[in-house]
ZABA-114452 format. One record per residue (C-alpha): residue number from 1; x, z, y. Coordinates in nm, 2 decimals. Layout:
// residues N
n | u | w | v
NUM | X | Z | Y
...
// end
This chain:
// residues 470
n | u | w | v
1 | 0.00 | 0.00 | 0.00
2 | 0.10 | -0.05 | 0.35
3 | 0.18 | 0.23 | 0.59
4 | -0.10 | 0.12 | 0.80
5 | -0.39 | 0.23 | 0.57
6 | -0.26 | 0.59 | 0.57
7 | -0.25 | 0.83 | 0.89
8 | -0.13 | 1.17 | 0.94
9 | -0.34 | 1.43 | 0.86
10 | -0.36 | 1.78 | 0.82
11 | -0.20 | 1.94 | 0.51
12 | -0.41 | 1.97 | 0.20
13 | -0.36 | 2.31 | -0.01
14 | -0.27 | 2.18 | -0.41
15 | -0.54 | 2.26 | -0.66
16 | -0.42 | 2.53 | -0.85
17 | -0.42 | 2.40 | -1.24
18 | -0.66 | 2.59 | -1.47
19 | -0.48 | 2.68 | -1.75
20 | -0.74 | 2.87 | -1.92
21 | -0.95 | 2.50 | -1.99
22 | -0.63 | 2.36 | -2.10
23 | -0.57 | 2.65 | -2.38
24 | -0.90 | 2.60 | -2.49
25 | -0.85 | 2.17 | -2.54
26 | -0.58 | 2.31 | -2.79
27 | -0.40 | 2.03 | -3.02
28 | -0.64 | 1.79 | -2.91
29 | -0.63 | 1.49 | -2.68
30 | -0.80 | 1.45 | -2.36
31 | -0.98 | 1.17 | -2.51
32 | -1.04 | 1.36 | -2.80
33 | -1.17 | 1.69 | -2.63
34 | -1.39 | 1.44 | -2.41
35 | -1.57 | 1.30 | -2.68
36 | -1.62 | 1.69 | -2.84
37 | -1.80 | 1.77 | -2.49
38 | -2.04 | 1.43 | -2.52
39 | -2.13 | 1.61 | -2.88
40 | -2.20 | 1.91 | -2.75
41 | -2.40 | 1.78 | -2.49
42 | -2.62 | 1.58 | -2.72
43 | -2.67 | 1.90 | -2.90
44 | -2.85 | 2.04 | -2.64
45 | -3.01 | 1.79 | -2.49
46 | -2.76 | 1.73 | -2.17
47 | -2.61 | 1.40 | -2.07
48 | -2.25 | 1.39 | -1.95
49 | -2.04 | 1.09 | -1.91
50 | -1.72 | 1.33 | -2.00
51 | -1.41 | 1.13 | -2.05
52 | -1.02 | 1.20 | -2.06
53 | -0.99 | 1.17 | -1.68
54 | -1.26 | 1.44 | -1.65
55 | -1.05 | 1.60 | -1.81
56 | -0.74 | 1.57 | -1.71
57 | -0.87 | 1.64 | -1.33
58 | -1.04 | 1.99 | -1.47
59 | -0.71 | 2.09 | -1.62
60 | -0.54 | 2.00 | -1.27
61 | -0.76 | 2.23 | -1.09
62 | -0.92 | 1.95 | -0.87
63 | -1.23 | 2.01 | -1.06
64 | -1.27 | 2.43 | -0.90
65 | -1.64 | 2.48 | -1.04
66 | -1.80 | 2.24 | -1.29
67 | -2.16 | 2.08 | -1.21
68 | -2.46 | 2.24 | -1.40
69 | -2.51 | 2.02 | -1.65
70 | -2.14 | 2.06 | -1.74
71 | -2.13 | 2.44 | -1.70
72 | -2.47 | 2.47 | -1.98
73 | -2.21 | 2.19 | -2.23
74 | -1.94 | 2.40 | -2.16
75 | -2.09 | 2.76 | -2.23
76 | -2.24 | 2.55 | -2.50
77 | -1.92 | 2.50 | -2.71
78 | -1.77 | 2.85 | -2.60
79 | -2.05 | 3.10 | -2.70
80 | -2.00 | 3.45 | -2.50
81 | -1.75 | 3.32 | -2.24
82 | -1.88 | 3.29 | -1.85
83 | -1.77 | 3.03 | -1.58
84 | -1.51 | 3.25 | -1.50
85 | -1.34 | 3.28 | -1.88
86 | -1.31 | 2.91 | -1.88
87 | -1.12 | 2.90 | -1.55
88 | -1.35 | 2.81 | -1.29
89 | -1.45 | 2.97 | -0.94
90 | -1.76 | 3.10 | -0.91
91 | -1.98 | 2.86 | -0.77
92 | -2.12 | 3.05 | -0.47
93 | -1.73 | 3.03 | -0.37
94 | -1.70 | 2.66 | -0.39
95 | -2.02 | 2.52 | -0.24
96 | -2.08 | 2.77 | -0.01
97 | -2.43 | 2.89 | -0.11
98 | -2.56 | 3.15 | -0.35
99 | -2.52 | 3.11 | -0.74
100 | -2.83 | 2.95 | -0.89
101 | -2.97 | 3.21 | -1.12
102 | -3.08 | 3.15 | -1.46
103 | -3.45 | 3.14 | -1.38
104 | -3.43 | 2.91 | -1.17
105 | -3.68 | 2.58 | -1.22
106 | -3.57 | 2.22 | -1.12
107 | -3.77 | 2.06 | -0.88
108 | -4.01 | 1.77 | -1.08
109 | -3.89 | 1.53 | -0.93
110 | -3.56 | 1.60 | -1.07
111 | -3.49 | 1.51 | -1.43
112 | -3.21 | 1.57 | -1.46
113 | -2.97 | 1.81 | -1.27
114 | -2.74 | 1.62 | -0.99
115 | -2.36 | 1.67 | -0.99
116 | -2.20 | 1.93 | -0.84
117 | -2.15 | 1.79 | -0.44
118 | -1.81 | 1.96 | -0.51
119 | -1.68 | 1.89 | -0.80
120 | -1.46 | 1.60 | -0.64
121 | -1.45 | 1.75 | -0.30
122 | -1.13 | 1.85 | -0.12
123 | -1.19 | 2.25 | 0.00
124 | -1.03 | 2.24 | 0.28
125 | -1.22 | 1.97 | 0.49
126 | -1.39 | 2.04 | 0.74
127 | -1.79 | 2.08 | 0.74
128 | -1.93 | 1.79 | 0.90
129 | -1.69 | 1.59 | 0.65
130 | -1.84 | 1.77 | 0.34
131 | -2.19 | 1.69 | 0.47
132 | -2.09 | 1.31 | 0.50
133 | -1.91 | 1.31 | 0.18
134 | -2.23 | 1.51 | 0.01
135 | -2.44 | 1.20 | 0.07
136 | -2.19 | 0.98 | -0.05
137 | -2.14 | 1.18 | -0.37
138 | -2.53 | 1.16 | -0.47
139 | -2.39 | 0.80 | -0.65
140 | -2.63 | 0.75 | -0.96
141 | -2.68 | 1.14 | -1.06
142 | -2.99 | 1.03 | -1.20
143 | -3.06 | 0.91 | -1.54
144 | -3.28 | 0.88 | -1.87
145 | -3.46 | 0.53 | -1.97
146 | -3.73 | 0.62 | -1.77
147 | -3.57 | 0.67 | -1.43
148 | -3.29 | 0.43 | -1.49
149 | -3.32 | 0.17 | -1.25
150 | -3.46 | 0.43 | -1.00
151 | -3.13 | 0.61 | -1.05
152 | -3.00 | 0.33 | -0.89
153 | -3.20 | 0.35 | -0.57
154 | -2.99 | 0.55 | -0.30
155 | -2.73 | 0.46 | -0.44
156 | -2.54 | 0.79 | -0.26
157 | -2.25 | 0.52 | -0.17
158 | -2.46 | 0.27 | 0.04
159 | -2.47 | 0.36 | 0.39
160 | -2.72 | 0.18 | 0.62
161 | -2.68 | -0.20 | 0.61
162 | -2.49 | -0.14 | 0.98
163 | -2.24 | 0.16 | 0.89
164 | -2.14 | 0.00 | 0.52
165 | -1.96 | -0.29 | 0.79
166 | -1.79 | -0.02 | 0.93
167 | -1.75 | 0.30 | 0.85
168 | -1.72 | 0.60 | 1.12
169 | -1.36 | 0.72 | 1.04
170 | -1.12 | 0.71 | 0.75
171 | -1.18 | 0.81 | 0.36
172 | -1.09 | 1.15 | 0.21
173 | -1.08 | 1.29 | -0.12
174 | -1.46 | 1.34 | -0.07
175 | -1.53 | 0.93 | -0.10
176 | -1.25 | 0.85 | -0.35
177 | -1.36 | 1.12 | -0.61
178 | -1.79 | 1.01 | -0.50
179 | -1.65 | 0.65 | -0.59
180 | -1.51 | 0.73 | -0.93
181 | -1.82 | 0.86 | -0.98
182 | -2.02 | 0.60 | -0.91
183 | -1.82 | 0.38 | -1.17
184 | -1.86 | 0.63 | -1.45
185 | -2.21 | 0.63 | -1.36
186 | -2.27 | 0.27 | -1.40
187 | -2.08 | 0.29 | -1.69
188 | -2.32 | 0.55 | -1.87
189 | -2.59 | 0.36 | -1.78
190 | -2.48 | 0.02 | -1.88
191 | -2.40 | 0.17 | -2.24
192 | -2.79 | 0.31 | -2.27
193 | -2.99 | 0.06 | -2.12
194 | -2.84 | -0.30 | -2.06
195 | -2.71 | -0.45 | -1.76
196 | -3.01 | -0.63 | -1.64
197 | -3.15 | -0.34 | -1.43
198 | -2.89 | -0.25 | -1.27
199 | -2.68 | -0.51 | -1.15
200 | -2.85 | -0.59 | -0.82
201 | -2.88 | -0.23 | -0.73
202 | -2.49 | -0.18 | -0.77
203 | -2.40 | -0.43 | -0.53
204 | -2.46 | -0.19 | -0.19
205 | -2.21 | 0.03 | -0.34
206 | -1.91 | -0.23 | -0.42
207 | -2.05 | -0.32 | 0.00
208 | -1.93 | -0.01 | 0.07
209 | -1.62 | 0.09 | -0.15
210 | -1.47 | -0.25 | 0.03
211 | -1.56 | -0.09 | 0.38
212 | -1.36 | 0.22 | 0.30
213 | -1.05 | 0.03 | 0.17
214 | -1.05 | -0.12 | 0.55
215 | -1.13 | 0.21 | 0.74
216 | -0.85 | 0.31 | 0.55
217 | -0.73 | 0.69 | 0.42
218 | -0.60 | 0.99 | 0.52
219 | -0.29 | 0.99 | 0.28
220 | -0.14 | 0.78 | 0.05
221 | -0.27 | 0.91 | -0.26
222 | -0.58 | 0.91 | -0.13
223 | -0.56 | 0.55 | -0.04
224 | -0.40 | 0.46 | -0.43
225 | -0.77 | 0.59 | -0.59
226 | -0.97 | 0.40 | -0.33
227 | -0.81 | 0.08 | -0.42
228 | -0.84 | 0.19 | -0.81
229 | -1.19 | 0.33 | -0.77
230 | -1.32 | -0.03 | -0.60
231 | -1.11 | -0.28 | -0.80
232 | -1.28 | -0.05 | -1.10
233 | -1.63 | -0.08 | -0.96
234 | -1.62 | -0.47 | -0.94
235 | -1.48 | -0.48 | -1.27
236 | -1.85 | -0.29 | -1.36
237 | -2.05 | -0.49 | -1.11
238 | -1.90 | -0.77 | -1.25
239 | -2.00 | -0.68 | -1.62
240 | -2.32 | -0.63 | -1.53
241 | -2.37 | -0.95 | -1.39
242 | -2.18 | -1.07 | -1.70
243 | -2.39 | -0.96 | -1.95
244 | -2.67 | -1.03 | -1.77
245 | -2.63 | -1.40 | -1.76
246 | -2.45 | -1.44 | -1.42
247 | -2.16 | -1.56 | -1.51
248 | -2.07 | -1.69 | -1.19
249 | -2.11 | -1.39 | -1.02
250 | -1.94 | -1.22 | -1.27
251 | -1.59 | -1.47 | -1.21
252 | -1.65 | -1.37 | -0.84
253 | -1.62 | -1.00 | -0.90
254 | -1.33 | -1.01 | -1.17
255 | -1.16 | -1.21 | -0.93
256 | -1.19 | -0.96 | -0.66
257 | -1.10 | -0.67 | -0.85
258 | -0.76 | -0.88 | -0.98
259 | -0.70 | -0.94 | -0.61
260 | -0.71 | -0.56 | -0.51
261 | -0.49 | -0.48 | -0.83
262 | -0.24 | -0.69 | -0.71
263 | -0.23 | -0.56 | -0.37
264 | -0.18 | -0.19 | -0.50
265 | 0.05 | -0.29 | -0.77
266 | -0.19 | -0.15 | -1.00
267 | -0.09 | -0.25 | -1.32
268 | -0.37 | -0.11 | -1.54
269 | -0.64 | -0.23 | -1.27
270 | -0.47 | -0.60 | -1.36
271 | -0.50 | -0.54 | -1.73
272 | -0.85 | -0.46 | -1.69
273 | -0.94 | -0.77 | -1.47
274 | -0.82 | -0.99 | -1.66
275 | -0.93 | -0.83 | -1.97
276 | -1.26 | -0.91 | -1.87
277 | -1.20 | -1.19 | -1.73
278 | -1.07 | -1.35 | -2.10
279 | -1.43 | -1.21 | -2.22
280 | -1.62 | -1.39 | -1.95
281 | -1.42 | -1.70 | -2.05
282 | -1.50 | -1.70 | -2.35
283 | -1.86 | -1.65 | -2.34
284 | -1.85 | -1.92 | -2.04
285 | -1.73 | -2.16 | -2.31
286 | -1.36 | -2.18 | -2.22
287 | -1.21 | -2.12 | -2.47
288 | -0.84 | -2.16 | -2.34
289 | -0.89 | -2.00 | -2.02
290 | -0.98 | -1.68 | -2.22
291 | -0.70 | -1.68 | -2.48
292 | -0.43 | -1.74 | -2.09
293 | -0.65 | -1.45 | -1.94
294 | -0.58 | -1.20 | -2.26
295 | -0.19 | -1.31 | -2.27
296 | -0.18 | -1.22 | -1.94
297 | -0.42 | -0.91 | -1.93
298 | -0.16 | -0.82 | -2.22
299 | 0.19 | -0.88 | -2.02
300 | 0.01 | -0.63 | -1.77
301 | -0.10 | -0.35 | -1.98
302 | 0.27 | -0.35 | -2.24
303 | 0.45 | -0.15 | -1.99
304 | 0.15 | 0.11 | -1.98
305 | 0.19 | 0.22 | -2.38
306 | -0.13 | 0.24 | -2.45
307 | -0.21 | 0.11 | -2.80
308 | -0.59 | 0.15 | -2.82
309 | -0.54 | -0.14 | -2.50
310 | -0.36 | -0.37 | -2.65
311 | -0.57 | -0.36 | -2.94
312 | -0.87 | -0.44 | -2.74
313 | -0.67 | -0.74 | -2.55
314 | -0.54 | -0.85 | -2.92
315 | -0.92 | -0.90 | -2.95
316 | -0.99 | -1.08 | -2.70
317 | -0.70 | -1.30 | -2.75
318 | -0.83 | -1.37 | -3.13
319 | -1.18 | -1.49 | -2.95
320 | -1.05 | -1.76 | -2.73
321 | -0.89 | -1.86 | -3.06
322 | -1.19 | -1.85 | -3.25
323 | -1.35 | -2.09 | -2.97
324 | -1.05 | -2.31 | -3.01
325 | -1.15 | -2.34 | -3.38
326 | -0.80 | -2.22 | -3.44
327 | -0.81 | -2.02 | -3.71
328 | -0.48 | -1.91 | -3.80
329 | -0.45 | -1.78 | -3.42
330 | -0.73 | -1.56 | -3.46
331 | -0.66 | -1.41 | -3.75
332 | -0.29 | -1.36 | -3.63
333 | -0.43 | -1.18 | -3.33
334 | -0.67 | -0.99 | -3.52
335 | -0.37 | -0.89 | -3.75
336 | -0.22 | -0.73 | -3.41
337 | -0.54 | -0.59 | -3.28
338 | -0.59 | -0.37 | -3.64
339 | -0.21 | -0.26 | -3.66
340 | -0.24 | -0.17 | -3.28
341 | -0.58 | 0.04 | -3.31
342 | -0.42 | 0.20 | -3.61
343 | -0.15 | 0.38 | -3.40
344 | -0.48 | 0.58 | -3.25
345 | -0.55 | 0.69 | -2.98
346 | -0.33 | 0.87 | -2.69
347 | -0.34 | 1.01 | -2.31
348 | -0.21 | 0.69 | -2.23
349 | -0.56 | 0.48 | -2.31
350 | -0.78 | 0.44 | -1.99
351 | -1.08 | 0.58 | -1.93
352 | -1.31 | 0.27 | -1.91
353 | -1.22 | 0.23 | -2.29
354 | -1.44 | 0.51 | -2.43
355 | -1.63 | 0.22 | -2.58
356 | -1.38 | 0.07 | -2.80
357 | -1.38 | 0.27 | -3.12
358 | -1.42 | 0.13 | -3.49
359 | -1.76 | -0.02 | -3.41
360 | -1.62 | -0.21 | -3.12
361 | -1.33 | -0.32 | -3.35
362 | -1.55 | -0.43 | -3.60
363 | -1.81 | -0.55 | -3.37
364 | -1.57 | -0.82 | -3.17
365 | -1.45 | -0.90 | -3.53
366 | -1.76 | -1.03 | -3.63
367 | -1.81 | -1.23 | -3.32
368 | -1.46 | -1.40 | -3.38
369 | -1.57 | -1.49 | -3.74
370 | -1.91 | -1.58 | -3.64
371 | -1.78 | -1.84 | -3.35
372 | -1.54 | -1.98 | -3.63
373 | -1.87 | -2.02 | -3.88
374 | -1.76 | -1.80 | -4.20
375 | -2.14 | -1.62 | -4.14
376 | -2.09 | -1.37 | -4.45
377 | -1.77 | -1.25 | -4.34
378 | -1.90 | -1.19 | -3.99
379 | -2.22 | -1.03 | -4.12
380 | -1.98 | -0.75 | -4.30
381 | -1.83 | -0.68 | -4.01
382 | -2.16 | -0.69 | -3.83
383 | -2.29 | -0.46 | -4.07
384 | -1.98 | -0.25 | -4.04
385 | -2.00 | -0.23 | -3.65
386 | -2.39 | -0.11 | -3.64
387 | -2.31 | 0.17 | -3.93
388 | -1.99 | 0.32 | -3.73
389 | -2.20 | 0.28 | -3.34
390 | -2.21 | 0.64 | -3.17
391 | -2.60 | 0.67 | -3.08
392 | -2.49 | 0.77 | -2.72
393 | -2.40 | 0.34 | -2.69
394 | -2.79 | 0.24 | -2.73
395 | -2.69 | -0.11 | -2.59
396 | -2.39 | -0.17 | -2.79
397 | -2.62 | -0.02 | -3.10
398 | -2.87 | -0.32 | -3.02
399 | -2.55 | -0.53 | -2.96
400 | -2.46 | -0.50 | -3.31
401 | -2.79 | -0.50 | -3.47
402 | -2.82 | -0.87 | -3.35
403 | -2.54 | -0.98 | -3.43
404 | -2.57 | -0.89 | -3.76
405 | -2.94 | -0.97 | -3.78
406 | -2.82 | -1.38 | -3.65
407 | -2.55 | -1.39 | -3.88
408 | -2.76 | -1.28 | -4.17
409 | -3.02 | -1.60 | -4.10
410 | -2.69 | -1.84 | -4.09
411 | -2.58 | -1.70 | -4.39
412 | -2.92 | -1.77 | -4.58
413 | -3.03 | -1.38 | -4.60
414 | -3.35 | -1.42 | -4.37
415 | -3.53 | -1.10 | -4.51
416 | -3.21 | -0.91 | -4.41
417 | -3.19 | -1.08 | -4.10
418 | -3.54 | -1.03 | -4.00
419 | -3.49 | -0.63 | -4.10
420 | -3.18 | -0.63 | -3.87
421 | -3.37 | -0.75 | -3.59
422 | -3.67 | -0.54 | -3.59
423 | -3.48 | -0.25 | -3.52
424 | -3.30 | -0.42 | -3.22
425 | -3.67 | -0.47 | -3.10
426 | -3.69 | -0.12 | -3.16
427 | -3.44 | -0.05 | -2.94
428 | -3.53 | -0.32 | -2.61
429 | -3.76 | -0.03 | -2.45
430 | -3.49 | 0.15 | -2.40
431 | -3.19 | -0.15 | -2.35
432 | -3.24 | -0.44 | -2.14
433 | -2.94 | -0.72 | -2.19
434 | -3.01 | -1.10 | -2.10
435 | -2.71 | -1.16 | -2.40
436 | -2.92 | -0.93 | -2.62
437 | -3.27 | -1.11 | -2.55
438 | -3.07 | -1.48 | -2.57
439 | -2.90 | -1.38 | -2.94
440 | -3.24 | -1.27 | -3.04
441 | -3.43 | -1.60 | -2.97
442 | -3.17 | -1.81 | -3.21
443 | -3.21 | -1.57 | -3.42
444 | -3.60 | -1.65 | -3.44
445 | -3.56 | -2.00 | -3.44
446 | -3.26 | -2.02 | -3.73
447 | -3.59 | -1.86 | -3.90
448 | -3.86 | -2.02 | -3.80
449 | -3.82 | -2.18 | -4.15
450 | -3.85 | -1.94 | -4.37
451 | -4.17 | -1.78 | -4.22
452 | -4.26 | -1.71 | -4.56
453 | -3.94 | -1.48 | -4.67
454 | -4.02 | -1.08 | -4.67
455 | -4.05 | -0.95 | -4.30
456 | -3.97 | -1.30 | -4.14
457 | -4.30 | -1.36 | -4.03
458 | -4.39 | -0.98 | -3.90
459 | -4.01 | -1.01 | -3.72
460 | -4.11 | -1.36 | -3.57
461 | -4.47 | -1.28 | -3.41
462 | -4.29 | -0.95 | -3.28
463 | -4.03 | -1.14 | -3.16
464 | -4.29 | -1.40 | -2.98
465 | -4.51 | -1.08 | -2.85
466 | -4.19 | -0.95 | -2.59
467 | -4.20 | -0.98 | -2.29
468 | -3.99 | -1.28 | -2.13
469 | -3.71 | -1.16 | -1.96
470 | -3.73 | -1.19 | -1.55
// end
């Protein structure tokens, strides 16, 4: 970054690291003690989007007091300890108002609780920054498949249409940690529901990331997670409108995000860009544009040592292949993606991959193996991909389901096919993905033929019966 972007400003106090949390993570991972917290939560009925960075930022001590919905998951999965045991402040220190006590109802309006306004708040700003930041932190604390598009209303990070063109004065730790926020946000949702409700009420936000990177920031560091935290929001804006059918929108935002990693020299921001990019490529039908984007995607993420990564990119890689009808390339680059993803998992691998397990491995398998027309061997790994799918990732759930349901009518197993796909239609009130609804119809017409075969015809007229997609 240039010196220009950053001004002098008074001295910010270090968090103080919490040592307790980090006894209690033990032997495990960050990753690893995320993905224990998203159990826990599920056992109670809470939704967090906990992931290794949450982590990591709780075990700094930039994380003083944990939200509500954390602080239940947390007391959760260590019985008999308070706030206070697990290293926090009490909250009435940290926001400034009294505790909430236990009897305490949520307003009905609120289904579930919003984040804690401080949880990625600097303590030492003044007030009239807090307030400012307070709005900008209410990013998509909504959620549920109910209220999932109306989570995206305020949109906390959308000013008015004036003040998003130019914001008032420069960004703090306040906006960069509400922006992080957003993206994880977006990122939860997506994985429920589907992209197609929520990509045109996450562009106002990516507005106004944009117009804090040109205010600028009150210190460098500062300035380093506003340029992640935007590049990382078009990346999701941009996979929304991806898998959602807008491809060219979806090149637009890629592209924009690849420019912002290059001016920050942010190497794993560039790995992700063009990661995506190789996957929009592919499903654009350029096939050799997507294999260059995952060589390149993979030059960018080496130096970061993150295996899990460079299994995914190995996978994209082996899809561009696939397009290319090249068979030994894919399977060479599958070959690298399995021996990668078996080195597991490490503090290295970016957040944005909480996705990418076995499923996903299986999952983009399939596709490579369905593109290159060997319909059994992709329907295994179809198969594979839906059995291994965490619930918590409805649409990648439905994802696989179809996949598996189209390559089981190619393969000449319609009854299986048409079981696959009635439980994706299961699953579409709660998901809504144009690449879903689009796999789905060649499914139906691949067995319009076989009407007759057990469940075809019941799968068909339900299949006729949905809705069109807007």
């Amino acid at each position: 970054m240039a010196s220009s972007t950053v001004t002098s400003a008074q001295p910010e106090r270090p968090p103080r690291p919490n040592l307790a949390f980090r006894r209690l993570r033990g032997k495990r991972s960050p990753a690893e003690f995320a993905a224990a917290v998203r159990r826990a939560a599920r056992e109670i009925g809470e939704r967090v989007s906990c992931d290794a960075r949450y982590v990591g930022r709780v075990e700094a001590g930039e994380i003083r007091c944990p939200n509500y919905a954390y602080e239940r998951v947390f007391l959760h999965m260590f019985p008999g300890r308070t706030l206070t045991d697990l290293g926090f402040a009490p909250r009435s220190s940290v926001r400034g108002r009294p505790t909430r006590t236990t009897g305490e109802s949520r307003g009905a309006g609120e289904p579930y609780e919003s984040y804690d306004t401080r949880d990625t708040q600097d303590l030492y700003e003044t007030h009239d920054n807090n307030e400012e930041s307070d709005v900008l932190r209410r990013a998509f604390m909504t959620s549920g498949a109910t209220v999932a598009a109306a989570s995206l209303g305020p949109l906390g990070l959308a000013f008015d249409a004036e003040a998003a063109g130019r914001p008032t004065r420069r960004a703090g730790t306040g906006e960069a940690g509400a922006l992080e926020e957003a993206v994880r946000r977006i990122r939860l949702l997506d994985d429920r529901h589907g992209a197609d409700g929520l990509y045109r009420r996450a562009a106002a936000p990516l507005r106004t990331a944009y117009a804090l990177l040109d205010a600028g920031a009150s210190r460098q560091a500062t300035a380093d997670r506003l340029y992640t935290g935007a590049g990382e929001l078009a990346i999701s804006v941009g996979w929304l409108a991806h898998d959602s059918g807008r491809f060219d929108d979806a090149r637009s935002h890629y592209a924009e995000a690849l420019a912002t990693s290059r001016m920050n020299a942010d190497a794993g921001l560039e790995a992700h860009a063009f990661c995506n990019m190789a996957f929009l490529a592919r499903d654009a039908g350029r096939p050799r544009e997507a294999v260059r984007a995952a060589e390149a995607a993979q030059r960018a993420a080496r130096p970061l040592g993150s295996a899990r990564l460079m299994s995914l990119l190995a996978l994209r890689e082996a899809g561009g292949w696939a397009g290319l009808a090249d068979r030994v390339g894919c399977e060479q680059a599958l070959v690298r993606a399995q021996t990668f993803f078996e080195r597991g998992p490490s503090d290295t691998d970016p957040e944005w991959m909480s996705f990418y397990g076995e499923a996903e491995l299986a999952g983009l398998e399939a596709q490579c193996w369905s593109t290159l027309g060997d319909w059994p061997r992709a329907a295994r790994h179809a198969r594979r991909a839906a059995d291994l799918q965490d619930p918590h990732f409805t649409r990648n759930l439905a994802l696989y389901s179809a996949e598996l349901a189209d390559d089981m009518a190619r393969a000449g197993r319609p009854d299986e096919a048409a079981g696959a796909g009635m439980r994706v239609l299961d699953l579409l009130d709660e998901v809504q993905s144009s690449r879903i609804h689009t796999m789905l119809a060649g499914t139906a017409r691949v067995l319009l033929p076989h009407r007759r075969a057990a469940g075809v015809s019941a799968f068909l007229d339900r299949h006729a019966a949905l809705p069109r997609p807007a």
